[in-house]
C-alpha positions in Angstrom: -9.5 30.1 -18.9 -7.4 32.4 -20.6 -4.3 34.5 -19.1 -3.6 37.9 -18.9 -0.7 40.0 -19.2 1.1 40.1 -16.4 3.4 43.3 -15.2 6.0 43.6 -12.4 5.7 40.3 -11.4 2.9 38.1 -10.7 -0.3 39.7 -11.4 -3.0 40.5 -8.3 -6.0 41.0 -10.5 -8.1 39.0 -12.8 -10.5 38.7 -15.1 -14.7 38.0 -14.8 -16.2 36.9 -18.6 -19.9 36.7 -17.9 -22.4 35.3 -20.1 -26.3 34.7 -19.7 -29.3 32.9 -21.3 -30.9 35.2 -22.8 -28.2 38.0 -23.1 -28.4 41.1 -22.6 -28.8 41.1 -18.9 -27.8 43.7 -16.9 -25.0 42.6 -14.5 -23.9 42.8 -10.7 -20.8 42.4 -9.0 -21.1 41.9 -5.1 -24.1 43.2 -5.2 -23.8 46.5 -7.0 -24.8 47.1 -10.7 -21.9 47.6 -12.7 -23.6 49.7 -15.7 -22.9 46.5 -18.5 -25.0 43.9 -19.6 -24.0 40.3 -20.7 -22.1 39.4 -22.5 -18.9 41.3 -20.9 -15.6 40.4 -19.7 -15.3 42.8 -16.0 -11.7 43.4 -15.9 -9.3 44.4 -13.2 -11.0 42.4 -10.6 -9.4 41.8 -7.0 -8.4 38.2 -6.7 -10.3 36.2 -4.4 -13.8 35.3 -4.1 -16.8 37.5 -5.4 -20.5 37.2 -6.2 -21.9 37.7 -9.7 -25.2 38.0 -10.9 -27.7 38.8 -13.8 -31.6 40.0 -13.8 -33.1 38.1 -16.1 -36.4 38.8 -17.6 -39.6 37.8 -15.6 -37.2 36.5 -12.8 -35.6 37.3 -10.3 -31.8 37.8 -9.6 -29.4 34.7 -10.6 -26.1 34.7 -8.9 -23.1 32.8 -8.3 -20.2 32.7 -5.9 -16.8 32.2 -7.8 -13.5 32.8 -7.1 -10.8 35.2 -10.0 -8.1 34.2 -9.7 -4.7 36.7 -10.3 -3.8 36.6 -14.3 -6.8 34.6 -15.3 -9.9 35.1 -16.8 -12.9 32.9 -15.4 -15.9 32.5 -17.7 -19.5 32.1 -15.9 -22.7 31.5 -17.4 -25.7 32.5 -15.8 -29.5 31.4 -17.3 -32.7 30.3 -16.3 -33.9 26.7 -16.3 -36.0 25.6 -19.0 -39.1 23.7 -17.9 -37.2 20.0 -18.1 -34.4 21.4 -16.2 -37.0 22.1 -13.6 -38.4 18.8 -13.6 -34.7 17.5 -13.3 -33.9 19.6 -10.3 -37.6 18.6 -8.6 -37.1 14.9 -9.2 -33.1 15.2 -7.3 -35.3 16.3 -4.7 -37.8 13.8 -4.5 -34.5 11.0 -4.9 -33.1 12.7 -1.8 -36.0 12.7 0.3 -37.2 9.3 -1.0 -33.1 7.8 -0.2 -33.3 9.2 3.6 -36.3 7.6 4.3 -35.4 4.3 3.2 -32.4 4.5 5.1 -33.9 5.4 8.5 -37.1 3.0 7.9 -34.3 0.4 7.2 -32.3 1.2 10.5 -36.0 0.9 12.5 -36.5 -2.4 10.5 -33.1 -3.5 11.5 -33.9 -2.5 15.4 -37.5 -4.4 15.1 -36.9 -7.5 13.4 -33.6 -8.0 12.8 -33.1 -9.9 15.6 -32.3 -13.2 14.1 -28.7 -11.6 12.7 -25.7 -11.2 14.6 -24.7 -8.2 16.5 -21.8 -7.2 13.7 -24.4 -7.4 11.0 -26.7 -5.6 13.2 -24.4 -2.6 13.9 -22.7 -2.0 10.0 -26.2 -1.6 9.3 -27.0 1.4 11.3 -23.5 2.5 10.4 -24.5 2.4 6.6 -27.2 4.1 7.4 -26.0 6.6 9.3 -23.2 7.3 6.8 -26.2 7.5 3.6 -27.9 10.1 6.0 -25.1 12.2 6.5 -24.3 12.4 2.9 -28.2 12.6 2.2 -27.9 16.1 4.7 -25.7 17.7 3.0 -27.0 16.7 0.1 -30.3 18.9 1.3 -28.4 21.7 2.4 -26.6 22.6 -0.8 -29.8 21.7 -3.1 -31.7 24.2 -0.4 -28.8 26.8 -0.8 -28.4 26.6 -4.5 -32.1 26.7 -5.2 -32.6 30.0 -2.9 -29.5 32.0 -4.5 -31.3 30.5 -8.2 -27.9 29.6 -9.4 -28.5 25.2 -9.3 -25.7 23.5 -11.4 -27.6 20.4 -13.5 -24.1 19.3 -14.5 -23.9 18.1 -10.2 -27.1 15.8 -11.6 -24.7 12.9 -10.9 -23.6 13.9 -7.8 -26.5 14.1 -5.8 -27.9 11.0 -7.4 -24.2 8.9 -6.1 -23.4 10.8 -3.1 -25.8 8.4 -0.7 -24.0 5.7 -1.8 -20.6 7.1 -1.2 -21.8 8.2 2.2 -22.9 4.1 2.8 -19.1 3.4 1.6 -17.4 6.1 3.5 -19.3 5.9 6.9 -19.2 1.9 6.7 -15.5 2.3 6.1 -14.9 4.8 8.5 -15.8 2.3 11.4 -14.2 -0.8 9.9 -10.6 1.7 10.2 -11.1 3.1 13.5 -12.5 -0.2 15.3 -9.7 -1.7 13.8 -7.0 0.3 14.7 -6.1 1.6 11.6 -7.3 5.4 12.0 -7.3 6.7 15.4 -9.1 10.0 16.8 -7.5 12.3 18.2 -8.2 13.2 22.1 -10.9 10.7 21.5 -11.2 7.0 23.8 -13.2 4.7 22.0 -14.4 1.5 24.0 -13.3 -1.7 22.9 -16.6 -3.0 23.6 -18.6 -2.6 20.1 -22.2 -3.3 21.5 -22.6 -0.8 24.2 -25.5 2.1 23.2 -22.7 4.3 23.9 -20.1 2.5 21.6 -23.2 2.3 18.8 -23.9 6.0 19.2 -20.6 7.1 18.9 -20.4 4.8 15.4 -23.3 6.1 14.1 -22.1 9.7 14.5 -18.7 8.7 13.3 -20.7 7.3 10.7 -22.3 10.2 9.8 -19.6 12.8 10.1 -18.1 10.5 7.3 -20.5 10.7 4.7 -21.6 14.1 5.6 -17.9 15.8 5.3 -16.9 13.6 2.1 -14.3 15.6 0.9 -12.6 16.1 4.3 -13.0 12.2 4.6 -11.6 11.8 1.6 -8.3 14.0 2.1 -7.8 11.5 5.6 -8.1 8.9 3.0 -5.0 9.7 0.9 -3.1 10.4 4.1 -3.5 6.8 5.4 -3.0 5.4 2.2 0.3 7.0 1.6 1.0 5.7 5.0 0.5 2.7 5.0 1.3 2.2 1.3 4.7 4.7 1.0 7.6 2.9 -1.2 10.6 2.4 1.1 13.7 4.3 0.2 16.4 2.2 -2.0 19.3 3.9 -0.5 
């Protein structure tokens, strides 16, 4: 991103370069045509969040939410996906589907005939499952989102393909901390007892919160890590 020039003080506009495949699209900003076609920088530009988007020919509207920010130019670059892009975005959702069934027939499995393990075993199991599926949901929800407002990102490829598995690690983890008494919940009781249906459901939902809300997970992460890990002062 490039800067701009900035005048009595700290500048409260920016800059919008927008680029399409094929050019020579017209282009709209928050939903109104703004009279130029791609490619064109949009200048001036409130900071803050707006919506951008190109008619392509033969299809329909292609947008994106992005955010100018003040004395910078953002670049975007709208285009169509080709035919293997297609099949790259279908077979993401067949993964996702495919994952979340494997996880829930593997939490039935482990209800059924798992008998034979211990009640631990038994329990991280649902948990992992529970925190795959949670990931695995909001893994739908942004492939549903992104596919309606025709502006799906093939460079988050990678992401949906390793977010179940992160969800497994997060929701698995997010058990072992507060059962341990590591992480507590706030204005929540949790009962010592680990194989009550209650104590299991609550888990399972922990569970799923954790792999569902990765990032947030992941800022309570740092937190107790810096915690429990801060360097004591030398003075």
């Amino acid at each position: 991103m490039g800067d701009l020039p900035a005048s009595n003080g700290a500048p409260k506009t920016g800059a919008l370069s927008v680029l399409s495949l094929p050019s020579d699209a017209p282009v709209l900003l928050d939903g109104t045509l703004t009279g130029k076609c791609t490619p064109v920088t949009l200048s001036d530009l409130a900071a803050g969040k707006h919506t951008v988007a190109v008619q392509l020919p033969e299809c329909t509207l292609i947008s994106r939410d992005i955010t100018v920010a003040s004395g910078k130019t953002v670049t975007v670059c709208l285009k169509q996906l080709s035919e293997e892009e297609q099949a790259r975005a279908i077979l993401i959702a067949l993964y996702t589907v495919g994952f979340m069934v494997v996880l829930v027939a593997l939490a039935f499995i482990d209800r059924l005939y798992f008998g034979s393990l211990d009640d631990l075993t038994r329990l991280i199991i649902y948990i992992a499952c529970s925190g795959g599926l949670g990931s695995l949901a909001y893994s739908i929800f942004g492939y549903i989102e992104h596919r309606g407002k025709n502006d799906f990102d093939l460079s988050y490829f990678w992401w949906y393909i390793l977010r179940p598995f992160i969800g497994i690690i997060y929701g698995t983890f997010a058990f072992l901390f507060v059962a341990g008494g590591l992480m507590t919940l706030s204005g929540v009781s949790v009962d010592t007892n680990l194989f009550t249906t209650k104590t299991v459901m609550f888990y399972c939902a922990l569970s799923f919160l954790a792999g569902y809300a990765e990032h947030a997970f992941s800022l309570q992460l740092k937190e107790l890590a810096e915690a429990v890990f801060k360097k004591e002062d030398s003075n």
